[in-house]
PyMOL commands that place a pseudoatom at each C-alpha (Angstrom):
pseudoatom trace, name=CA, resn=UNK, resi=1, chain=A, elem=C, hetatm=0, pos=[64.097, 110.086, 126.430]
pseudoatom trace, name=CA, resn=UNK, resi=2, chain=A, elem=C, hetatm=0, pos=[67.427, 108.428, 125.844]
pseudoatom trace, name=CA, resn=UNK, resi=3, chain=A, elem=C, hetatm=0, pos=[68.711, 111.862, 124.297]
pseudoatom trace, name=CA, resn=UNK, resi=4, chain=A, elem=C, hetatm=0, pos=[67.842, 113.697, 127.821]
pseudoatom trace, name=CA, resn=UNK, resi=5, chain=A, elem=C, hetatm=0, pos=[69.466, 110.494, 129.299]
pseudoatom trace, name=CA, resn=UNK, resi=6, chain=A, elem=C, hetatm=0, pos=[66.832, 108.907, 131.030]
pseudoatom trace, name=CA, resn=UNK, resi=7, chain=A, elem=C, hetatm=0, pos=[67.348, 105.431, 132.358]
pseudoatom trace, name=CA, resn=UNK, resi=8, chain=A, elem=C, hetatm=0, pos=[65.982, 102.493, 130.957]
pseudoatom trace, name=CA, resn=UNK, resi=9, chain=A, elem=C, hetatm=0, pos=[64.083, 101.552, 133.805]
pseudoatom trace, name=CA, resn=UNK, resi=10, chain=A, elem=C, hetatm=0, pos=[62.660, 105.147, 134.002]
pseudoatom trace, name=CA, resn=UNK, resi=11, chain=A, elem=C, hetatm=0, pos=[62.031, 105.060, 130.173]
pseudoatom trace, name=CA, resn=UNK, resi=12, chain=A, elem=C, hetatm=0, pos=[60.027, 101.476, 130.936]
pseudoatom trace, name=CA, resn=UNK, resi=13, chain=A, elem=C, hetatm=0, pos=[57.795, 102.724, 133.390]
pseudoatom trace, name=CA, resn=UNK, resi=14, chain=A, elem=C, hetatm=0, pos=[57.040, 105.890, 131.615]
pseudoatom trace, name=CA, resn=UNK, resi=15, chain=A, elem=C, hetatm=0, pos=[55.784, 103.902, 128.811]
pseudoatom trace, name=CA, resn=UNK, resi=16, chain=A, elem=C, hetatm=0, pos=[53.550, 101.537, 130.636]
pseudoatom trace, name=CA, resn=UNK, resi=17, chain=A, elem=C, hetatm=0, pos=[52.373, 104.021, 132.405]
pseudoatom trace, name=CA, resn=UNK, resi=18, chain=A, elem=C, hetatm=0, pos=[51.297, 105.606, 128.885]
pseudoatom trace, name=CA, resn=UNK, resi=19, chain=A, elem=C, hetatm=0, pos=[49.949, 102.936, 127.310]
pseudoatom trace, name=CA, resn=UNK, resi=20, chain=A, elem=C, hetatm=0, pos=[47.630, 102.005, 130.395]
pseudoatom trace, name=CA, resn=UNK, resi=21, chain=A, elem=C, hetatm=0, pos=[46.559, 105.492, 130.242]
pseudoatom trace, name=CA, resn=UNK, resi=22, chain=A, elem=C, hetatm=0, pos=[45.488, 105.079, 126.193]
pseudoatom trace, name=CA, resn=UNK, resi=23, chain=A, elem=C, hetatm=0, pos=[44.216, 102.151, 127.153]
pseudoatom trace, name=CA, resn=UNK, resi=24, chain=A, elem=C, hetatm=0, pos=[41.861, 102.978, 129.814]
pseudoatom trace, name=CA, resn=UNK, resi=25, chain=A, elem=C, hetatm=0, pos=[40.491, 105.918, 126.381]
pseudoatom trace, name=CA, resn=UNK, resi=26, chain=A, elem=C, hetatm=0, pos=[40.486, 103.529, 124.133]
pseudoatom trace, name=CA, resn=UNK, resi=27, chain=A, elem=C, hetatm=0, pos=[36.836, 103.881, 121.914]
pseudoatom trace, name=CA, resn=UNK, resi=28, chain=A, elem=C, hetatm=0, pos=[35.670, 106.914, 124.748]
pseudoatom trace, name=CA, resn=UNK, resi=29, chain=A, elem=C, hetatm=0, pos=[37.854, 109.567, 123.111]
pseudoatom trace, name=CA, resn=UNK, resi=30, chain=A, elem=C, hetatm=0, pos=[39.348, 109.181, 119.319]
pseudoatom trace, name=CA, resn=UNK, resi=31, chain=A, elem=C, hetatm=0, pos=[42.855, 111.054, 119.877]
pseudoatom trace, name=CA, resn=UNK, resi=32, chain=A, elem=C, hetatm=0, pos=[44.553, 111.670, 123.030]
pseudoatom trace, name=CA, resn=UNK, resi=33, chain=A, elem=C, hetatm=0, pos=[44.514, 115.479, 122.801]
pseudoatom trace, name=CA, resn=UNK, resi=34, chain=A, elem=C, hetatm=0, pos=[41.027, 115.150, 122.875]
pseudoatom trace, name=CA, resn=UNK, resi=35, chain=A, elem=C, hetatm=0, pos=[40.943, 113.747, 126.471]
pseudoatom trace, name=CA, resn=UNK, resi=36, chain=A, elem=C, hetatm=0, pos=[39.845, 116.941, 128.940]
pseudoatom trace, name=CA, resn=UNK, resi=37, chain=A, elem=C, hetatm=0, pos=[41.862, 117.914, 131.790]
pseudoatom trace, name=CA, resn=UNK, resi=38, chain=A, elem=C, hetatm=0, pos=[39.135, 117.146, 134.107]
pseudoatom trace, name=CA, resn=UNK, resi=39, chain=A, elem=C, hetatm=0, pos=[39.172, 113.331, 132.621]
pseudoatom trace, name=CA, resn=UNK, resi=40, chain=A, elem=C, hetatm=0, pos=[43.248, 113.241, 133.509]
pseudoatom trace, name=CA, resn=UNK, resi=41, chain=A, elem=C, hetatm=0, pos=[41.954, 114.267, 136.925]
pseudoatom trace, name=CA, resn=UNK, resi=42, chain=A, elem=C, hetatm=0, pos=[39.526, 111.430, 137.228]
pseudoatom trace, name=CA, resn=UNK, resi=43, chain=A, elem=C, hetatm=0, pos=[42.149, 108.831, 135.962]
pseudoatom trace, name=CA, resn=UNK, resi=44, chain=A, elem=C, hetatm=0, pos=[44.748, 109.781, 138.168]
pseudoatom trace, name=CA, resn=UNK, resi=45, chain=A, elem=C, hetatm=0, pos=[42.504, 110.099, 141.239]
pseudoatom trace, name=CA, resn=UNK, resi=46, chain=A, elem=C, hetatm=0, pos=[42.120, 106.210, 140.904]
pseudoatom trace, name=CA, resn=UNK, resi=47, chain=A, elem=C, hetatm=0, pos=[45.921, 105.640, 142.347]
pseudoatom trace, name=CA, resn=UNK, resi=48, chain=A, elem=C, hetatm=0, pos=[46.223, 105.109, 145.782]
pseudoatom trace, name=CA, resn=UNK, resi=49, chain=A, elem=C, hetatm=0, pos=[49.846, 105.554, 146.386]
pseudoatom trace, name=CA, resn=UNK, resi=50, chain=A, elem=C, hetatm=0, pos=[51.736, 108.349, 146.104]
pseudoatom trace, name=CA, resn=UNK, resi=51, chain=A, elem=C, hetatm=0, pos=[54.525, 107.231, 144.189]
pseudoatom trace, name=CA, resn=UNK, resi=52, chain=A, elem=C, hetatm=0, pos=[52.112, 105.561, 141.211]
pseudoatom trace, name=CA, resn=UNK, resi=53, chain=A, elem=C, hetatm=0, pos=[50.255, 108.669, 141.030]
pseudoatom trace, name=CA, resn=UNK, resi=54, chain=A, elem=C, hetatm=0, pos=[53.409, 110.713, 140.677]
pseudoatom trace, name=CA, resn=UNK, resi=55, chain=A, elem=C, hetatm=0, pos=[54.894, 108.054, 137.923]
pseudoatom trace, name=CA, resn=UNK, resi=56, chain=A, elem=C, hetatm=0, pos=[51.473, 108.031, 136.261]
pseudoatom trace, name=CA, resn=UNK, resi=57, chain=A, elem=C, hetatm=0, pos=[51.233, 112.191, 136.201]
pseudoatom trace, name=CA, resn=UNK, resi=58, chain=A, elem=C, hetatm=0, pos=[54.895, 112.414, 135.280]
pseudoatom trace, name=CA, resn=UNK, resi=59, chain=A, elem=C, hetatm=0, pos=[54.602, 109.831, 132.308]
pseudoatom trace, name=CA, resn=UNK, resi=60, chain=A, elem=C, hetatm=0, pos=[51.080, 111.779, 130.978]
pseudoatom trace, name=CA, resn=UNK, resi=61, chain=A, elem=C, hetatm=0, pos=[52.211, 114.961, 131.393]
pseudoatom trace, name=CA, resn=UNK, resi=62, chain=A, elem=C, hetatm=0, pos=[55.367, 114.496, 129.112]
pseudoatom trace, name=CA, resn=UNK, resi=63, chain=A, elem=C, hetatm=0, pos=[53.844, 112.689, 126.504]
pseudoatom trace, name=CA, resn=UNK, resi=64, chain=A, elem=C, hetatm=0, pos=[51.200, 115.627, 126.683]
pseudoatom trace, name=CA, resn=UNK, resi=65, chain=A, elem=C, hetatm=0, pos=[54.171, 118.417, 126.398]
pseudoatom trace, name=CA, resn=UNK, resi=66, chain=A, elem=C, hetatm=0, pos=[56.714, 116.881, 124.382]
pseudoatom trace, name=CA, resn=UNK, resi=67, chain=A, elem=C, hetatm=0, pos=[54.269, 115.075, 121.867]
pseudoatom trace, name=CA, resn=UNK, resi=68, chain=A, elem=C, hetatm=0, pos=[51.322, 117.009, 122.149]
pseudoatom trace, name=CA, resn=UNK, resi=69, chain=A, elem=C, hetatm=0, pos=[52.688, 120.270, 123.005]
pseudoatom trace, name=CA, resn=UNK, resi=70, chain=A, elem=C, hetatm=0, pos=[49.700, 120.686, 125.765]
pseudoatom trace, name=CA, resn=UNK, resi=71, chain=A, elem=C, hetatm=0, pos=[51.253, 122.109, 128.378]
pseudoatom trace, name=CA, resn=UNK, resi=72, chain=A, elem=C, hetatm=0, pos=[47.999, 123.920, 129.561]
pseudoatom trace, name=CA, resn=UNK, resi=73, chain=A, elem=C, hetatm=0, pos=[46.545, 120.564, 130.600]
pseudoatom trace, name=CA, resn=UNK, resi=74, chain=A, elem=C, hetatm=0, pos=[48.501, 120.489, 133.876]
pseudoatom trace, name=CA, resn=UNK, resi=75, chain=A, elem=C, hetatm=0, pos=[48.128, 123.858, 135.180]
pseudoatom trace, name=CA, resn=UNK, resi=76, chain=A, elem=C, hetatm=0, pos=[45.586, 122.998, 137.302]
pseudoatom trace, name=CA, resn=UNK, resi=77, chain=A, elem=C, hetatm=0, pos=[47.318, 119.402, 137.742]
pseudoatom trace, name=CA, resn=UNK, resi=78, chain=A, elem=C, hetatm=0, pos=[49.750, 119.039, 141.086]
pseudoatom trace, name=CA, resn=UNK, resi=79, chain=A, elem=C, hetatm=0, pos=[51.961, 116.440, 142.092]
pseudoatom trace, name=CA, resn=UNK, resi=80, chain=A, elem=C, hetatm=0, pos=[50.419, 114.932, 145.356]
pseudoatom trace, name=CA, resn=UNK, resi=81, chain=A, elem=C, hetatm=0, pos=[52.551, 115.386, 148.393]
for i in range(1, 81): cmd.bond("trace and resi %d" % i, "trace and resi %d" % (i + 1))
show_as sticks, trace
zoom trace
């Protein structure tokens, strides 16, 4: 994230956003690309406002593309308005 020059703030949330997300998994699924879309759904249905849920989506869906390469996870995944 610091190569695509990211700032450090950005690069903070992002990963606490992350690791609540592995968190919340942790013992239901054994590897995160096991985790099914609709589950992603469900956990980011549980923010409120706006601006989490787009800082939680934006923080799972690049983990899921740039580590995962699971890009197909999000197709049916929009940013909230």
């Amino acid at each position: 994230m610091e190569y695509k020059k990211y700032s450090p703030n950005s690069i903070d949330n992002y990963c606490s956003c992350l690791g609540k997300f592995l968190l919340h998994y942790d013992g239901k699924f054994t590897e995160p690309i096991k985790i099914p879309s609709n589950e992603l759904i469900n956990y980011l249905s549980t923010f409120k406002e706006v601006n989490t849920h787009k800082a939680n989506l934006s923080a799972i869906k690049l983990f899921y593309q740039k580590c995962l390469n699971q890009n197909h996870k999000f197709d049916k995944i929009e940013y909230p308005r």
